[in-house]
C-alpha positions, 0 to 999 in steps of 0.5 A: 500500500502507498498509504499512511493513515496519521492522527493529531495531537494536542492543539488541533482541537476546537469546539465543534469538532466532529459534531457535524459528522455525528449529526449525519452519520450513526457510525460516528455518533456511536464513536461518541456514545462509547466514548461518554460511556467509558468515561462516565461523563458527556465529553461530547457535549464539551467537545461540541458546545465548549466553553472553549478552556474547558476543551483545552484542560489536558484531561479532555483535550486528549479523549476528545481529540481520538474521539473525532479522530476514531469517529472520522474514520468510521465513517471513512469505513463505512462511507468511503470504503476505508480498511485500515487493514488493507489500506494502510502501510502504517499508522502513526500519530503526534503524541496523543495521536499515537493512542488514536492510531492504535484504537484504529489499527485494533490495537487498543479499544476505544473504550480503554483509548479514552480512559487511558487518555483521561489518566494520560492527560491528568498525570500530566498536567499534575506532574508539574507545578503550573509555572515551573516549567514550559515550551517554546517553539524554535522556528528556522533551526535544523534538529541538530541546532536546536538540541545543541540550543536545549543542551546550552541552555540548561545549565543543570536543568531540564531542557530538551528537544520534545517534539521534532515536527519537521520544517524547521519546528523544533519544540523544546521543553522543561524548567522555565528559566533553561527554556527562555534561555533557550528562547534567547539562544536560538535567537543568536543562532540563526532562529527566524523566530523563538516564542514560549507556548501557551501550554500548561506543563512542560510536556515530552521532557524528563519533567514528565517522568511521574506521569510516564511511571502513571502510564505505566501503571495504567497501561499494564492492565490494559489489553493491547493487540497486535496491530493490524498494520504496523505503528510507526512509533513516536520515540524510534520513528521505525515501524513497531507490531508486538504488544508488549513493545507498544506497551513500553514505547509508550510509557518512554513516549511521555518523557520522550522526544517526538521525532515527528519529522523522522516518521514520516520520513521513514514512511515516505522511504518506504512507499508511502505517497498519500498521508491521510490526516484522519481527525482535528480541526486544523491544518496539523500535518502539513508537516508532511508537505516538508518532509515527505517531498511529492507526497499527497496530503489528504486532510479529512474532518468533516462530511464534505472531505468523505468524497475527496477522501475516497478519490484519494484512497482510489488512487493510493491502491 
């Protein structure tokens, strides 16, 4: 297959999302219900009526966003002819998009998908105090130079490389003052541009490891299948299929480096032509377009991208 099916992580939210989906479709409203179901609570309401800083809290930005992106592709299944099985090479996602991935390649149900996120999203949010740490993006550096810049500026803390999302958009993250030092070296390095992020924890650094050893907790009771395509995971950026693996990849995944660019990279070298962006409300992938050179990008998150969607996988097999 020249196919790879990638799921967003955390930023791609919006109110609304997914509701027309679930209007039009009953494949995508049970996605929902399963989702209310295994959580005890309406997170469909919050994702369809906000307030908008509600959606954004960790805890329900994570579920909400594999809910719409497991209900996207159901109604690819069941409209469009999607197989993840026979249409997919891999699977891959950014961060909380990789427990999307799984759900969709059968590896994890999407009942344990959601509640895992729930536990995802509160460890990490409590791992660190708000304030004491943070993130910033370096726009305009390679990889290399922006973990020499995270190295430099730590100084005896934590300052690392925490999401390597290709086009020159390297986020790093931990101890506030070692990431604003790092703001103001990567400006003396050649950076376009060098910003904090208005982010509530330092994600993807060693800061995290409390929330790491939480998902190990929460992971080891949980069944995890062979998937039924391979996963291209987030901390090797290569192609992974025992459970037991996935299991540990994705607990290091919380302290771990998103080597984003590298996926798909990896993808792109092995076939891959057409990257469907399965779920969210915003233009997340794009990265694709920069790293993977010629290869076809197909955004899909509502009902009017089902048709193109389908036209697109046509000409993937």
């Amino acid at each position: 297959m020249t196919a790879a099916f990638t799921f967003p992580g955390q930023g791609s939210q919006a109110v609304g999302m997914g509701k027309a989906l679930a209007d039009a479709f009953p494949a995508a409203k049970a996605v929902f219900d399963e989702v209310d179901a295994a959580l005890g609570e309406k997170l469909s309401a919050i994702i369809w009526d906000g307030p908008p800083e509600t959606l954004q809290l960790t805890e329900n930005a994570q579920p909400a966003l594999m809910a719409v992106s497991i209900a996207t592709l159901r109604v690819l299944e069941s409209e469009a002819g999607f197989s993840v099985a026979r249409d997919a090479a891999f699977v891959a996602g950014h961060s909380l998009g990789e427990y999307s991935a799984l759900a969709a390649a059968g590896s994890l149900s999407v009942s344990d998908t959601a509640r895992l996120l729930r536990t995802r999203g509160l460890a990490m949010q409590k791992a660190v105090p708000v304030g004491v740490g943070a993130m910033a993006a370096l726009l305009g550096l390679d990889y290399e130079t922006a973990v020499a810049v995270a190295e430099e500026a730590a100084q005896g803390e934590v300052c690392q490389a925490a999401n390597d999302n290709g086009g020159g958009q390297v986020v790093v993250s931990g101890d506030k003052a070692a990431v604003d030092r790092a703001v103001e070296i990567a400006k003396t390095r050649g950076a376009k541009r060098a910003m904090l992020l208005p982010v509530s924890a330092p994600f993807h650094c060693k800061l995290m490891q409390p929330a790491a050893d939480a998902m190990a907790k929460a992971l080891a009771d949980v069944t995890i299948n062979k998937p039924a395509v391979p996963l291209v995971s987030n901390v090797l950026a290569s192609p992974i299929t025992d459970p037991d693996e996935i299991r540990r990849r994705l607990v290091e995944q919380v302290t771990g480096t998103v080597r984003w660019r590298e996926s798909v990279s990896y993808m792109a070298g092995h076939g891959v032509t057409r990257f469907f962006e399965i779920g969210g409300a915003s233009g997340w992938g794009g990265v694709e377009m920069s790293v993977a050179a010629g290869a076809v990008r197909v955004a899909v998150g509502g009902p009017n991208d089902i048709a193109s969607a389908k036209e697109a996988l046509a000409a993937a097999r």
